[in-house]
N, CA, C and O of each residue as an XYZ file, in Angstrom:
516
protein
N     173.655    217.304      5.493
C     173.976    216.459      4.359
C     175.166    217.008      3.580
O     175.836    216.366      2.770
N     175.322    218.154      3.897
C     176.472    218.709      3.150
C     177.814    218.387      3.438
O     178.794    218.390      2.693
N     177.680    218.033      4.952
C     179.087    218.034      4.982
C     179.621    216.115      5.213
O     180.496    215.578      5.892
N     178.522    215.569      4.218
C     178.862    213.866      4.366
C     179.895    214.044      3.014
O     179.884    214.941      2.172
N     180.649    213.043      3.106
C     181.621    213.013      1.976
C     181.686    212.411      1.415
O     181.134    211.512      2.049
N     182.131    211.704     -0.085
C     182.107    210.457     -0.480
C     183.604    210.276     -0.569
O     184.065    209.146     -0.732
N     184.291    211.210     -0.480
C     186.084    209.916     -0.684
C     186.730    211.227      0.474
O     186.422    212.403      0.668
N     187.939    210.124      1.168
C     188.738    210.605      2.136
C     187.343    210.369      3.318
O     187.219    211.320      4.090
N     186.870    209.834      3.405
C     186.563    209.861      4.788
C     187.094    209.213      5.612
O     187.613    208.230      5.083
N     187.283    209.254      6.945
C     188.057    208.437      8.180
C     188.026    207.078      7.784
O     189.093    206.484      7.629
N     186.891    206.480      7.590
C     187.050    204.784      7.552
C     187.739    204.538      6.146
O     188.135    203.423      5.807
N     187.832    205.489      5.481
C     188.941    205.096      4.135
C     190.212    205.357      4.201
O     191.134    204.643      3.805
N     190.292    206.905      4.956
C     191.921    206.754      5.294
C     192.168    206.145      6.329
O     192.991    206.857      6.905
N     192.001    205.390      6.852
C     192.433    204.053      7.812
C     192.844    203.095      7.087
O     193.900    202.476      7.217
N     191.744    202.895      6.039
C     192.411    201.425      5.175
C     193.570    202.258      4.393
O     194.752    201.920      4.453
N     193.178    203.214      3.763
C     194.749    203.516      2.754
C     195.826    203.696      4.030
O     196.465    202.655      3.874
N     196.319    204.227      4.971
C     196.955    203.812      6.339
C     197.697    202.641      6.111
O     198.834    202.682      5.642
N     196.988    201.356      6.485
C     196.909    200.129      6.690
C     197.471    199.666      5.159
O     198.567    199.107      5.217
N     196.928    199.800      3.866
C     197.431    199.130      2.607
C     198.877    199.763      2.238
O     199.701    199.121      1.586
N     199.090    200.936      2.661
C     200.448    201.958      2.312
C     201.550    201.370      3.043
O     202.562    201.058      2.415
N     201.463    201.133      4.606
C     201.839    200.782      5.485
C     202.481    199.294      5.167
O     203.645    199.106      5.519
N     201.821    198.326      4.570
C     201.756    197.224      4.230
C     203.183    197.269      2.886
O     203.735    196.192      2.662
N     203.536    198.197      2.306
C     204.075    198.632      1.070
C     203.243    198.381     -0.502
O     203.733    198.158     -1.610
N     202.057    198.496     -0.150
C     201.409    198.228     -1.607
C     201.186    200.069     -2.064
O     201.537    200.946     -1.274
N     200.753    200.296     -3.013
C     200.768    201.270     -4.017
C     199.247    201.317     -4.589
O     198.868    200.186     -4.891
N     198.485    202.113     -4.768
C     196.832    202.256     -5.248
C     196.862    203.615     -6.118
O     197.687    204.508     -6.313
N     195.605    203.337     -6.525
C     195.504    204.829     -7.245
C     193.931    205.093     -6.503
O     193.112    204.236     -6.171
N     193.843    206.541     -6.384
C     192.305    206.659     -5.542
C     191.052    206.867     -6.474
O     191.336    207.561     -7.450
N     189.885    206.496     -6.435
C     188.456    206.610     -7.389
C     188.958    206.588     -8.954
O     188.951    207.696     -9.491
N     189.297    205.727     -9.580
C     189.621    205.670    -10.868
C     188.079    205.370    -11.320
O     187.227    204.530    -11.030
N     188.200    206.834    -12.435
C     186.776    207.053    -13.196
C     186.459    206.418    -13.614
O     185.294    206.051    -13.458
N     187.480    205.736    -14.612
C     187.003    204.853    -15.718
C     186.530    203.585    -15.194
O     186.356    202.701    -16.033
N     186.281    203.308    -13.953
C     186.064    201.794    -13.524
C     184.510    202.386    -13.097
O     184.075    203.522    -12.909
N     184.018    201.271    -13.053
C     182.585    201.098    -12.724
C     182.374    201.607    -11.195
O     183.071    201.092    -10.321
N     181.580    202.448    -10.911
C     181.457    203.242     -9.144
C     183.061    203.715     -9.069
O     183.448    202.904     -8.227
N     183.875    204.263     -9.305
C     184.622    204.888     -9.262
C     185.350    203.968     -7.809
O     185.361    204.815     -6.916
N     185.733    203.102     -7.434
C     186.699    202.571     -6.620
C     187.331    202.936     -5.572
O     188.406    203.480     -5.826
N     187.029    202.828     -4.309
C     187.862    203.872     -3.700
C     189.467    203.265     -3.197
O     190.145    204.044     -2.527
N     190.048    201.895     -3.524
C     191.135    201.658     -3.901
C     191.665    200.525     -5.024
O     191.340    199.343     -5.128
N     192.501    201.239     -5.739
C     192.506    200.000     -6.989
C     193.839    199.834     -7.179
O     194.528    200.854     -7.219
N     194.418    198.644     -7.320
C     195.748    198.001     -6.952
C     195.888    197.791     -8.794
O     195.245    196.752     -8.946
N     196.185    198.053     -9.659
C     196.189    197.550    -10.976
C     196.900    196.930    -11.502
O     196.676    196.369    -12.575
N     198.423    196.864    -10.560
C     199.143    195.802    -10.571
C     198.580    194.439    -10.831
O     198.620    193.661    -11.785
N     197.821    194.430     -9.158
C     197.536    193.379     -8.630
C     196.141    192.488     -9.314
O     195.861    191.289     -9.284
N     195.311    193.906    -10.040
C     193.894    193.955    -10.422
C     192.969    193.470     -9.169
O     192.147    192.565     -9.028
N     193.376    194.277     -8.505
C     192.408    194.114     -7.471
C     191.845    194.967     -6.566
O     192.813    195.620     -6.176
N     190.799    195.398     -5.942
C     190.231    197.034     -5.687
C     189.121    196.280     -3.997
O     188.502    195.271     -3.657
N     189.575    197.847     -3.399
C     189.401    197.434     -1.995
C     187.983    198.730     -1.926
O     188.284    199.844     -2.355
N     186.804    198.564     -1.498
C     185.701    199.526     -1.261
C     185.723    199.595      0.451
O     185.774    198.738      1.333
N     185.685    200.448      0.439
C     185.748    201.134      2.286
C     183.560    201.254      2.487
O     183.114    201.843      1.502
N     183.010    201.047      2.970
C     181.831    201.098      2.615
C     181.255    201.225      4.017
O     181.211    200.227      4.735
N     180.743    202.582      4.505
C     179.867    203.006      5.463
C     178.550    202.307      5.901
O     177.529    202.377      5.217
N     178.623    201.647      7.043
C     177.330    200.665      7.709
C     176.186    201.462      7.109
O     175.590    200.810      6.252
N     175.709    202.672      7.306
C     174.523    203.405      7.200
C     174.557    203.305      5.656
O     173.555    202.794      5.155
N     175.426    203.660      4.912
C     174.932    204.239      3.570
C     174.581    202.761      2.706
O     173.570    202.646      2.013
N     175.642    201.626      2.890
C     175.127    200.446      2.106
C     174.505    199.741      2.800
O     174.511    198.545      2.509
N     173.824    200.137      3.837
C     172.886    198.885      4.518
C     173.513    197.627      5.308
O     172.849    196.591      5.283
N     174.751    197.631      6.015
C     175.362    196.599      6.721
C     174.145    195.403      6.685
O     172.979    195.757      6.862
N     174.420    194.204      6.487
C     173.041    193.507      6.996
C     173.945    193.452      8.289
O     175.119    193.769      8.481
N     172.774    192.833      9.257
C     172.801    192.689     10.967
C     173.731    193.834     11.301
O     173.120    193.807     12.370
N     174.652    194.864     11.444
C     175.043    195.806     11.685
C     173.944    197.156     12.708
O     173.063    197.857     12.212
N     174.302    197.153     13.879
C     173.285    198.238     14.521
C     173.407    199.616     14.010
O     172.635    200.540     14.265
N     174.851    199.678     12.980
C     174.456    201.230     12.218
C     173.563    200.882     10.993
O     173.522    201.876     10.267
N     172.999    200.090     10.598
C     172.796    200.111      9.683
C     171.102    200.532      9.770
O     170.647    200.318      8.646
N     170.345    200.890     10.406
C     169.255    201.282     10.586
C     168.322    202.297      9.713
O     169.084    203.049      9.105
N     167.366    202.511      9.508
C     166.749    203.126      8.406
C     166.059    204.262      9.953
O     165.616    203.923     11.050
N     166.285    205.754      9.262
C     165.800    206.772     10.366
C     164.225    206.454     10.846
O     163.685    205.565     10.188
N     163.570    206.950     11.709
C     162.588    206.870     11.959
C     161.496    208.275     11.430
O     160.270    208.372     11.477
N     162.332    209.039     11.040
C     162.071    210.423     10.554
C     162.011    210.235      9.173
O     162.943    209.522      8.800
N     161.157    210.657      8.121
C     161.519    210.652      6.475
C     161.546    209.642      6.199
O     161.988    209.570      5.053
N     161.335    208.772      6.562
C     161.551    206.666      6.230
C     160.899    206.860      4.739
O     161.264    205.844      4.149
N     159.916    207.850      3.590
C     159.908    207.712      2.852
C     161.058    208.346      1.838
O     161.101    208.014      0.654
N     161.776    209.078      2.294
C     163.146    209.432      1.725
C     163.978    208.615      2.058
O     164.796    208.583      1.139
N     164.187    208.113      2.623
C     165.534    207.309      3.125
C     165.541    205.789      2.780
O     166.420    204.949      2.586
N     164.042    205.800      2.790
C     164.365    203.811      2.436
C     164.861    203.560      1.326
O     165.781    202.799      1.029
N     163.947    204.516      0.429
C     164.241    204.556     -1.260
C     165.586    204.617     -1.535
O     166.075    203.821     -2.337
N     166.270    205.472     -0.969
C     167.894    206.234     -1.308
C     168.784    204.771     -0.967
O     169.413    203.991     -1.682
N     168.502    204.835      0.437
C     169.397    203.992      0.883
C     169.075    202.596      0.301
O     170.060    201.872      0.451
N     168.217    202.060     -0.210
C     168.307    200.885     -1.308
C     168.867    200.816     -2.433
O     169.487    199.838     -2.848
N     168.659    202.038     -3.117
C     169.431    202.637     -4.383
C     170.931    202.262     -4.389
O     171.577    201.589     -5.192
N     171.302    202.919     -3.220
C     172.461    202.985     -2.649
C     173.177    201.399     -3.199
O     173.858    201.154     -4.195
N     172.745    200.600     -2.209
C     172.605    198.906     -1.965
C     172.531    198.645     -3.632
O     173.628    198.604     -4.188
N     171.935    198.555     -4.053
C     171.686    198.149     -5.462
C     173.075    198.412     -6.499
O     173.681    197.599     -7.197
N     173.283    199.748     -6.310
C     174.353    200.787     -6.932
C     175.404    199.790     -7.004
O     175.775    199.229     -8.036
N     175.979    199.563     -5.523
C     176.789    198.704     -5.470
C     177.347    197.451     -4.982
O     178.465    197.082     -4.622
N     175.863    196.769     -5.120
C     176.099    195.224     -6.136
C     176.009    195.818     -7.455
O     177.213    196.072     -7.506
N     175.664    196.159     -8.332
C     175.667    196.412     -9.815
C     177.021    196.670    -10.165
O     177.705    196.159    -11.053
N     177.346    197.691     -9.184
C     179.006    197.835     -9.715
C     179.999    196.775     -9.140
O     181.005    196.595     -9.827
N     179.933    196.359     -8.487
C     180.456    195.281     -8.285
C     180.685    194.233     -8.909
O     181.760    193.634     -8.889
N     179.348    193.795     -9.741
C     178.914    192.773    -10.764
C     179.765    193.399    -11.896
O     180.225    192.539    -12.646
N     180.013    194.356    -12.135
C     180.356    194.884    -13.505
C     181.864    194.366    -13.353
O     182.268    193.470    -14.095
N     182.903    195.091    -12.135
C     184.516    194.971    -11.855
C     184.792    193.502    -12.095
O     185.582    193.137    -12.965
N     183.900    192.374    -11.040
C     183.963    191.122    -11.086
C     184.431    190.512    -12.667
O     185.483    190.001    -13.051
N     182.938    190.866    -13.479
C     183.187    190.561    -14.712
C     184.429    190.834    -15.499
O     185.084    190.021    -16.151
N     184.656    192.174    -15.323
C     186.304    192.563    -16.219
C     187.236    192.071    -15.577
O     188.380    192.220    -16.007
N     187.005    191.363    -14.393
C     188.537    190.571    -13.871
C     188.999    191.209    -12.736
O     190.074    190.715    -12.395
N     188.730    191.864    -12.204
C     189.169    192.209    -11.143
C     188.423    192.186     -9.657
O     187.243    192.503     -9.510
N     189.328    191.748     -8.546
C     188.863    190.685     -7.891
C     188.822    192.115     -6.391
O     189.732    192.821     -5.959
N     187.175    192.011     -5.951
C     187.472    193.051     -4.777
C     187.397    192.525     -3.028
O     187.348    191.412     -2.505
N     187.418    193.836     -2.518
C     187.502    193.134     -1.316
C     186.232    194.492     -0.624
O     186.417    195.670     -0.930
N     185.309    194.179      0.072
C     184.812    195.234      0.983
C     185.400    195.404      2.360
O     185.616    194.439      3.093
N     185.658    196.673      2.700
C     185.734    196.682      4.169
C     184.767    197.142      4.729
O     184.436    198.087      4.012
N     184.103    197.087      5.543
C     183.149    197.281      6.243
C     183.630    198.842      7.234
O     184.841    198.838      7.456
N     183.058    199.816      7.691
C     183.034    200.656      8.528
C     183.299    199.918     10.137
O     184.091    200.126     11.056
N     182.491    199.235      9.960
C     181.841    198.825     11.575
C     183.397    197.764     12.124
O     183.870    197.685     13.258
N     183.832    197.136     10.951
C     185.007    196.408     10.957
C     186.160    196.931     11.279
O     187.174    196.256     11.460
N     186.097    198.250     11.383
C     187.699    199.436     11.558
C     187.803    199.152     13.141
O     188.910    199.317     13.654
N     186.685    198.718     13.984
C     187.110    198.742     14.938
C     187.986    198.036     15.526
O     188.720    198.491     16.403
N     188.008    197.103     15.203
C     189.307    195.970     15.217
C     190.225    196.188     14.311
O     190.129    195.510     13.289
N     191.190    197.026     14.395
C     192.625    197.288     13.596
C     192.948    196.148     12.951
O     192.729    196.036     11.745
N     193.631    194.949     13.839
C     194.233    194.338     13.771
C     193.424    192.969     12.850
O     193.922    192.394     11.882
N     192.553    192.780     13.250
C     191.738    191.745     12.221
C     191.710    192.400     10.610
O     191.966    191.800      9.566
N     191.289    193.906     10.802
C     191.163    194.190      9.917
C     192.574    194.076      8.761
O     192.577    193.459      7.696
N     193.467    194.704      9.235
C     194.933    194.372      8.706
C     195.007    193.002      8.376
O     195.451    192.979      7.228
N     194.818    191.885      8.752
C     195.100    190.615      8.889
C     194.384    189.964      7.082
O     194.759    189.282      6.128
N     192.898    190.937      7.648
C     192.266    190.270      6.028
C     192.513    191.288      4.852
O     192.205    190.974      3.702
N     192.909    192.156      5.063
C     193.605    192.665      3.755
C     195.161    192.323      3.474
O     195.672    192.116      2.373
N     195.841    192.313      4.848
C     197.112    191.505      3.723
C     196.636    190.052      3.359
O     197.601    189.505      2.826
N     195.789    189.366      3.403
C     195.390    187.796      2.842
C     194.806    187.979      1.708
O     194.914    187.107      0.847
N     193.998    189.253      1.442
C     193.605    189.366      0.021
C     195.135    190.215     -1.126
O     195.534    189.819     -2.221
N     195.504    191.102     -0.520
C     196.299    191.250     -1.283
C     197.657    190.200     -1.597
O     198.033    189.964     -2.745
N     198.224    189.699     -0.534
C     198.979    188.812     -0.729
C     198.829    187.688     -1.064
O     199.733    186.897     -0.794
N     197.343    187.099     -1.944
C     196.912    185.501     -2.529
C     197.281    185.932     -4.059
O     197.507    185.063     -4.901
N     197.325    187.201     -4.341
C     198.192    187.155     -6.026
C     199.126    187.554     -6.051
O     199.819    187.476     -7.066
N     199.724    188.427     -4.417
C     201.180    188.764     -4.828
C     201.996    187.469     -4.801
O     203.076    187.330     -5.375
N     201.600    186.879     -4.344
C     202.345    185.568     -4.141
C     202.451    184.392     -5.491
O     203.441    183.848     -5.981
N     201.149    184.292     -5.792
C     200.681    183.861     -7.499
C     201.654    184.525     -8.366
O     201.964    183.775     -9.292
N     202.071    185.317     -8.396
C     202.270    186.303     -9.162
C     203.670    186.464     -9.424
O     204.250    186.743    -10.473
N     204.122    186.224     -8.222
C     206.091    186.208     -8.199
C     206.532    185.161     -8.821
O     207.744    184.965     -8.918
């Protein structure tokens, strides 16, 4: 458990990769926002969560499985988890800022994946000019 991480992990630096690449600009886990963000465009007001199949519960996702070992530690957590962030989510929504999840399981397809983040970022850069 020690060595799980919560920011910079692979499926996040792929998307920062992919959004940098793109020429957009972020700032990483900004405190002051609700769950700390793991990309936030403030230009744009708009924030991208990289979010691990196992830890938020993918629905239908085959990582998303609850262990068969400790199932009374793990169900609890990993709902918490789930809860955590819809709540924070609900909170960003409200102050205006509009997010996007990426999914883990979704990195596997590069190219789709690229496809729906420049469509979210580019529906206000475009508004916006």
């Amino acid at each position: 458990m020690s060595n799980i991480r919560g920011r910079n992990t692979s499926p996040e630096m792929m998307v920062r990769r992919i959004v940098h690449g793109m020429g957009f600009r972020y700032r990483l886990h900004v405190r002051e926002l609700p769950g700390k963000p793991d990309l936030v465009l403030p230009r744009l007001k708009k924030i991208i969560e990289v979010y691990g199949c196992f830890w938020h519960q993918h629905e239908g996702c085959i990582d998303s499985h609850i262990p068969k070992s400790r199932v009374d530690y793990w169900r609890p957590k990993l709902v918490k988890n789930v809860e955590r962030g819809k709540l924070n989510q609900a909170k960003l929504a409200a102050i205006g800022w509009e997010i996007l999840t990426v999914w883990e399981c979704e990195l596997r397809d590069l190219e789709q994946t690229r496809k729906r983040i420049r469509s979210f970022l580019q529906s206000v850069a475009r508004a916006t000019a």
